[in-house]
C-alpha positions as a printed Julia matrix, in Angstrom:
93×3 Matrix{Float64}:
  90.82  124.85  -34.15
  91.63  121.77  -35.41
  90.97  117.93  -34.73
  94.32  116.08  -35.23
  93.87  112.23  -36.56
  96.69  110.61  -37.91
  97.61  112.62  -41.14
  94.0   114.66  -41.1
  93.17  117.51  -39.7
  89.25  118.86  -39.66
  88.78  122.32  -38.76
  86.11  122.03  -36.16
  84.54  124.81  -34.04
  84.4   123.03  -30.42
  87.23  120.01  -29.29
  86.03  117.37  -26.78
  88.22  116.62  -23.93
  90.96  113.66  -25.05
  92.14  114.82  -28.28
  94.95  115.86  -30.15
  94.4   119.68  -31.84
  95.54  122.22  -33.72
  95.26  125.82  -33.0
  96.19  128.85  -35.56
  97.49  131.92  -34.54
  99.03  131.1   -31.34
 102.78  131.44  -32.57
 103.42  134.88  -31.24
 102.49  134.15  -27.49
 103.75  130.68  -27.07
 107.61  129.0   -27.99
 107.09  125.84  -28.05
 104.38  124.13  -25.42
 102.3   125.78  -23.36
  98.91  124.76  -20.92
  95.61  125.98  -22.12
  92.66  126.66  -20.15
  89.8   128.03  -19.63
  89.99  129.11  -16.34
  93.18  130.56  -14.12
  92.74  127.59  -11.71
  94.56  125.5   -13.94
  97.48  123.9   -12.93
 100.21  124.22  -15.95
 101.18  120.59  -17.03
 105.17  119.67  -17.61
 106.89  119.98  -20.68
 107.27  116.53  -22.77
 110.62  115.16  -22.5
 112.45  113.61  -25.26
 114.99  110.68  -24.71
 116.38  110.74  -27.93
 119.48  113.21  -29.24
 118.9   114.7   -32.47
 120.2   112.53  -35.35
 121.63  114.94  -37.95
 123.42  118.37  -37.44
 123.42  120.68  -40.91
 125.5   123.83  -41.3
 123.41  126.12  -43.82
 124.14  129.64  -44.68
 121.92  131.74  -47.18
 123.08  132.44  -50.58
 124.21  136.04  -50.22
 124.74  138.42  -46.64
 120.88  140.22  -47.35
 119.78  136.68  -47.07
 120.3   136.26  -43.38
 116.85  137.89  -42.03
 114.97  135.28  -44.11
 117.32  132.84  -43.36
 116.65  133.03  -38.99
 112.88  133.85  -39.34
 112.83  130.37  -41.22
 114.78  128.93  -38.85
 113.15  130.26  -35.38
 109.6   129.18  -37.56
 111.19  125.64  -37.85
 112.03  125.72  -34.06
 108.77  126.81  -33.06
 106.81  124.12  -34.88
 109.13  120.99  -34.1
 109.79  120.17  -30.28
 113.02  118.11  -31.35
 114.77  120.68  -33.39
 117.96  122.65  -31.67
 119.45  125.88  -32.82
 122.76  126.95  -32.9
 125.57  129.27  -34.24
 128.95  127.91  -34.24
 131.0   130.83  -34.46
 134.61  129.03  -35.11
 133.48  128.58  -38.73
């Protein structure tokens, strides 16, 4: 766990209720946002919503064809991390 101020982060072992954390290891069971709880009666909040449209689209390819692999792990890593990133293949090009 993690407390999340600003740029900081402390690794702490308990979080008080109201603040912003961190958790490691979490990647493989949740996408992108997810409710936590500590007990099943827990009602699952929404999903934030973003107004905004993303800014900049940037076609990348890897540098040779046995590339590729490392080239969509980083990517689906990228998307899991930021809540404002979108994915896509454009297969006309």
């Amino acid at each position: 766990l993690y407390i999340m101020l600003g740029p900081s982060i402390y690794p702490v072992d308990t979080v008080p209720a109201g603040n912003i954390v961190g958790i490691v290891g979490l990647g493989k069971h949740i996408l992108k946002t997810a409710t936590l709880c500590s007990t099943w009666a827990c009602y699952p909040l929404r999903a934030m919503t973003f107004q905004s449209q993303p800014m900049v689209k940037v076609a990348i390819e890897p540098h040779s064809h046995k590339d590729l692999g490392k080239l969509e792990k980083g990517m689906q890593s990228l998307f899991q991390v930021d809540p404002v990133v979108e994915i896509g293949i454009d297969s006309s090009t």
